[in-house]
C-alpha positions as CSV (number, residue, x, y, z in Angstrom):
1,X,31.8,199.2,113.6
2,X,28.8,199.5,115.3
3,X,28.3,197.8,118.7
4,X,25.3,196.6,120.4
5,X,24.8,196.9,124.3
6,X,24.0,194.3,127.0
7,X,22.8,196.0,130.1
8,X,26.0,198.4,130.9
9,X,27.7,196.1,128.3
10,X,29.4,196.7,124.5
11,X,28.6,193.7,122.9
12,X,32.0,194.0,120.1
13,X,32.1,190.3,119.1
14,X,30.5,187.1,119.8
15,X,32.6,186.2,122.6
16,X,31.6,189.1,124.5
17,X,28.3,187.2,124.4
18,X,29.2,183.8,126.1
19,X,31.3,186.0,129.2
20,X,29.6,185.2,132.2
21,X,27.3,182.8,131.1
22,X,26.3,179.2,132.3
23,X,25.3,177.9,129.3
24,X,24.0,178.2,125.5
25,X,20.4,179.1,127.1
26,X,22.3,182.6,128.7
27,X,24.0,183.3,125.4
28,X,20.6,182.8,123.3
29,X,18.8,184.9,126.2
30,X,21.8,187.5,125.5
31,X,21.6,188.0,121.4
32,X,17.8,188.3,121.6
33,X,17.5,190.9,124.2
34,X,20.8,192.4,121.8
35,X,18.9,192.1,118.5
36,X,15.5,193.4,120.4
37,X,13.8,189.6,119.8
38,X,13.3,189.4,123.5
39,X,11.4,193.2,123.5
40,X,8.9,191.8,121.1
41,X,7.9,188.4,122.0
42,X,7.2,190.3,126.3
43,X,5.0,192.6,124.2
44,X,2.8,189.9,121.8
45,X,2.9,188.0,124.7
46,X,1.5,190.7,127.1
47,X,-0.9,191.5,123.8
48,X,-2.3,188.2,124.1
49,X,-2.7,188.0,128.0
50,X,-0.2,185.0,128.5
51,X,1.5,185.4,131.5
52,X,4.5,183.4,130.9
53,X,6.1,182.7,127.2
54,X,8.5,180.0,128.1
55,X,11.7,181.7,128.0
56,X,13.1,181.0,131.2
57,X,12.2,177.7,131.5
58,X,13.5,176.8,128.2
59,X,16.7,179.1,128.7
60,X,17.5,176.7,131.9
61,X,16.5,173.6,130.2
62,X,19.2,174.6,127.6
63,X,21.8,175.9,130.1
64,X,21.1,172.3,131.4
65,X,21.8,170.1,128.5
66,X,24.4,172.8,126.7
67,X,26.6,174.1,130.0
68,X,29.7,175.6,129.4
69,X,32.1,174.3,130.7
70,X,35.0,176.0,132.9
71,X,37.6,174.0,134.9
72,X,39.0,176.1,137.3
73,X,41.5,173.4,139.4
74,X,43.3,173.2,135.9
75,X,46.9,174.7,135.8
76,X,48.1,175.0,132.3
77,X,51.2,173.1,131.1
78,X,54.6,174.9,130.7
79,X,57.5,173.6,128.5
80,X,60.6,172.2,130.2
């Protein structure tokens, strides 16, 4: 099986995708810059002089209205 990298990261599976992120705007951030999506809109959008494309703002916007959620205070139930 061939793997992709994140950073220092294998990427083996999807959920490696979602570790360590705040919300659906991180794990779309993390499959672009995976799949080499993210490479290619820095470089039209450096073609075309544009100084920002948008990705940031609409990763946080999503991160915003799609958060994962993690409830840490939780303990699990055990059988009696």
């Amino acid at each position: 099986m061939k793997m992709a990298h994140l950073g220092s990261r294998k990427i083996r599976n999807v959920k490696d995708l979602v570790i360590d992120k705040r919300g659906l705007g991180d794990t779309i951030e993390a499959i672009t810059a995976v799949t080499g999506i993210k490479t290619v809109v820095k470089l039209a959008a450096d073609a075309l002089g544009v100084e920002d494309c948008g990705c940031d703002k609409r990763r946080d916007a999503l991160n915003r209205i799609f958060p994962y959620k993690i409830e840490s205070n939780v303990t699990p139930k055990t059988s009696d």
